[in-house]
N, C-alpha and C positions, 0 to 999 in steps of 0.2 A: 504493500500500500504506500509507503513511504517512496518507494523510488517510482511509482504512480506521479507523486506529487512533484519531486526531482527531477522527473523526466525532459517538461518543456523550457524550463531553467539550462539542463546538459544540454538539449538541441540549440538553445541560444546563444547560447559560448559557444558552443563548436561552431557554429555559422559565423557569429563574430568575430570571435578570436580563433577560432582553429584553423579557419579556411585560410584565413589572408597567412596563420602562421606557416601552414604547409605550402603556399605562393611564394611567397619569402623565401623559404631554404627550398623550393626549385628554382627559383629563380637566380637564387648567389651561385649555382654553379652554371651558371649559361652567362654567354657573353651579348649584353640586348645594349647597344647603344648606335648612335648615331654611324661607327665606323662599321656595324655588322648593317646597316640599314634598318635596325632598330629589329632586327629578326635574334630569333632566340635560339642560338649555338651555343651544345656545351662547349665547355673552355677546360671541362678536368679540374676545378678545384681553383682556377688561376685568380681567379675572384680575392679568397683567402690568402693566397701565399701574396697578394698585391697587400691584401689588408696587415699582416702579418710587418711589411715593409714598407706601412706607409705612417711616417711620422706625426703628418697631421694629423691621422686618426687615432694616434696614440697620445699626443695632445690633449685633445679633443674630448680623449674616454678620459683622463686625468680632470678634465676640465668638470667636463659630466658630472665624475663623482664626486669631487670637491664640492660643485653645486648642492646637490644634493643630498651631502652628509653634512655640513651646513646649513641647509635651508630646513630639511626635516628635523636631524636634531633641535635646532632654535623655536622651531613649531611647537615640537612636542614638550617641551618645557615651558613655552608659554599657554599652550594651549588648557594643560593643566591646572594653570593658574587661573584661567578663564573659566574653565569647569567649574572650579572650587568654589569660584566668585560666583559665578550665574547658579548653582547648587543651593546656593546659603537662603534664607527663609529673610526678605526684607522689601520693603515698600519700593514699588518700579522696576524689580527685577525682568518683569515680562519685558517694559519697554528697552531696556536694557539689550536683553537675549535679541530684541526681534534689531537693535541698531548694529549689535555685532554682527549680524550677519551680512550687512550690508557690502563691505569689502568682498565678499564672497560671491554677491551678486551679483557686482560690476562684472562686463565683459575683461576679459584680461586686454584684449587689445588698448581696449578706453580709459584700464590702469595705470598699463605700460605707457601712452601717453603721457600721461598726470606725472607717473613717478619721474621721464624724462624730463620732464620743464623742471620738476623741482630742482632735478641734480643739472640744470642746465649752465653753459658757463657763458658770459656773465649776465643773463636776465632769471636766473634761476632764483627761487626766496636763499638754498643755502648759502649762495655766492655772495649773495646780495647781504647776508649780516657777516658773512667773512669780510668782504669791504669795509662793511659799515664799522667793522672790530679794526678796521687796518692792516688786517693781513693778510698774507701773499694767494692767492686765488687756489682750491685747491684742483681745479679741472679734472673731475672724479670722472666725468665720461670719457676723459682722453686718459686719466692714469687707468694703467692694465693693473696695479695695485690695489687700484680704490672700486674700478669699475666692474667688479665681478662682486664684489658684498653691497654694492648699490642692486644690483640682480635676486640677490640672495635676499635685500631688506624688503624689494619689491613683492617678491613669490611670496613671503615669509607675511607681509600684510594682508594679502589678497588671501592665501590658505590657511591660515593660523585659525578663523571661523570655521570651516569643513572640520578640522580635527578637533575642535573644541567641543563642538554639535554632538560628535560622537562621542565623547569621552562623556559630555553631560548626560546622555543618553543614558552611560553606562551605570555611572551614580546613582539617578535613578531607580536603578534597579537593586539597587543594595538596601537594604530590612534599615530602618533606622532602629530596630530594637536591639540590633548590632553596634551601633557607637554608643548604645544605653549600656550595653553591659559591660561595653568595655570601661564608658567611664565609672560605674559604678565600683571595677576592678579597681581604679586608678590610674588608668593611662590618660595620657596627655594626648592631644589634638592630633598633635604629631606623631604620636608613634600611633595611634588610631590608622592616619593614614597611610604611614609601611604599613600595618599591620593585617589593616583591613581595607581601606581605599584599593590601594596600589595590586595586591593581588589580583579581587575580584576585579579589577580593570582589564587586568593584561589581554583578554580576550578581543577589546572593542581598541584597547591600546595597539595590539597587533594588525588586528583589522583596519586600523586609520593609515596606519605607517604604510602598512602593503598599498592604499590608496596614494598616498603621497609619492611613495617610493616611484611607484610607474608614472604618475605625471614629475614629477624630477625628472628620471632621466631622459622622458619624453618631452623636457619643455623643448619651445618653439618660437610661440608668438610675443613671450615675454621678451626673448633675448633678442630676435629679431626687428622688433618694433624700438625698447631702448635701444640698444649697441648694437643692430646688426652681426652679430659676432666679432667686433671691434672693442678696442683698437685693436689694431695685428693682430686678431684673431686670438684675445687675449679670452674673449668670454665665449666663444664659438663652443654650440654642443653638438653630440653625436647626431640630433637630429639635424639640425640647423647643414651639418656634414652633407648627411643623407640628401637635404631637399634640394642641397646645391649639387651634387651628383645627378638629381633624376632632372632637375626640371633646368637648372642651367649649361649643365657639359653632356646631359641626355643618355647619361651611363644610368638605366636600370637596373645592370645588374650590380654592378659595385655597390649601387644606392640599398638594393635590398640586402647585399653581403653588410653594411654598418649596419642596418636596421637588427638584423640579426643578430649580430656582438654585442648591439646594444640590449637586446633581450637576453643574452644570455649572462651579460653583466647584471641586469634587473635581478633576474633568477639570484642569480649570487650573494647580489646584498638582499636580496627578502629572506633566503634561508642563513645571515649573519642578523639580520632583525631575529627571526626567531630565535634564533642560540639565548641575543641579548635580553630579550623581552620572558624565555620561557626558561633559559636552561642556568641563567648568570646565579640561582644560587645553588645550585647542584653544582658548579664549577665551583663558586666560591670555598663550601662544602669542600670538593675534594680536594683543593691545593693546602686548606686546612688542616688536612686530616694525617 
């Protein structure tokens, strides 16, 4: 009866995501670009051993994950704080919960906007009180220093709502006659929340990350729209790689061999999420013991 109910759920993911994923890995081993006349010849593999040898796209996946181990850790520390806040029992909370989500709602294009004029140089508001302070302009969208955690603050405003949404969800669902008993033991707020918060979360905690995780390494129109993958290609991601391969130099197939790595890099860090999120105190545990 259960796999009844499962059943049009599994048909939808395989349609969605399995079809295009089995398109993808036939396609990175054929050679489909403008020099075959966009005809789809295997090439043996040459897809990968080009990937293997090509710097920019090792860049690229450094860049990716940097993003994205930055952006989502930062979420999920704030976003917890947001939970806890919009959780608490106090007058305007609803209008509260319903203005957080508003970042969330914004198209990202119409963000990415907004967040460029901020960091803009010099009609931008940051620039504009560096001046006004006297000091030396810091052109965060031309520094390759500066201008990948202006990415990171952008994503990190826009999704920090999604993850919060979820974790408040989770809260929710916890017996409040659970922090009665604990305080009645004598625990403090805080060990309340290791104790009992933080557990019963990890389920909707995991589930958020996995969400985050794949839009990270699939962002796009964020990077695109501020920095174009600028400067020199300081903030360029694996998709941003991708879409310049299929749609500007017209190589599909290399375009689907990144796509590829790029999932199998996803894969990677979501089963290092779980380690972190399910396994870090049976590790702790054993290094203890």
């Amino acid at each position: 009866m259960i796999i009844l109910f499962l059943l049009p759920a599994g048909i939808l993911i395989l349609l969605v995501f399995g079809v295009p994923l089995i398109r993808y890995s036939w396609l990175s081993m054929h050679a489909a670009s403008v020099v075959t006349g966009l005809d789809n010849i295997p090439n043996g593999g040459a897809n990968w051993i080009r990937l293997l040898n090509d710097m920019r796209f090792w860049k690229d996946a450094w860049q990716t994950v940097r993003f994205a181990s930055f952006s989502v850790s930062l979420e999920v520390f704030l976003a917890i704080l947001i939970a806890l806040l919009l959780h608490q029992k106090w007058k305007g909370r609803g209008i509260l919960r319903s203005i957080s989500l508003l970042p969330w709602a914004l198209p990202t294009t119409v963000m990415a906007l907004g967040w460029r004029w901020i960091f803009n140089t010099p009609y931008g508001p940051i620039e504009k009180i560096i001046n006004f302070m006297g000091l030396n302009p810091l052109n965060i969208l031309s520094n390759p220093k500066l201008t990948w955690l202006s990415t990171v603050l952008g994503d990190v405003w826009k999704t920090t709502p999604f993850l919060a949404l979820i974790l408040l969800a989770g809260l929710q669902t916890i017996p409040d006659d659970l922090y009665e008993a604990f305080r009645l033991e004598g625990g403090k707020p805080f060990q309340a929340f290791l104790k009992i918060s933080l557990p019963l979360l990890k389920p909707y905690l995991f589930l958020g990350v996995i969400f985050r995780l794949a839009q990270a390494f699939g962002v796009f129109d964020l990077i695109q729209v501020m920095t174009g993958g600028g400067p020199a290609g300081s903030t360029e991601s694996l998709a941003l790689y991708a879409y310049l391969n299929a749609m500007r130099f017209l190589d599909f197939g290399y375009s689907a061999t990144i796509m590829l790595a790029s999932f199998i890099l996803l894969v990677c860090a979501c089963a290092l999420s779980w380690v972190l999120i399910y396994q870090s105190k049976n590790i702790y545990r054993v290094y203890n013991s």
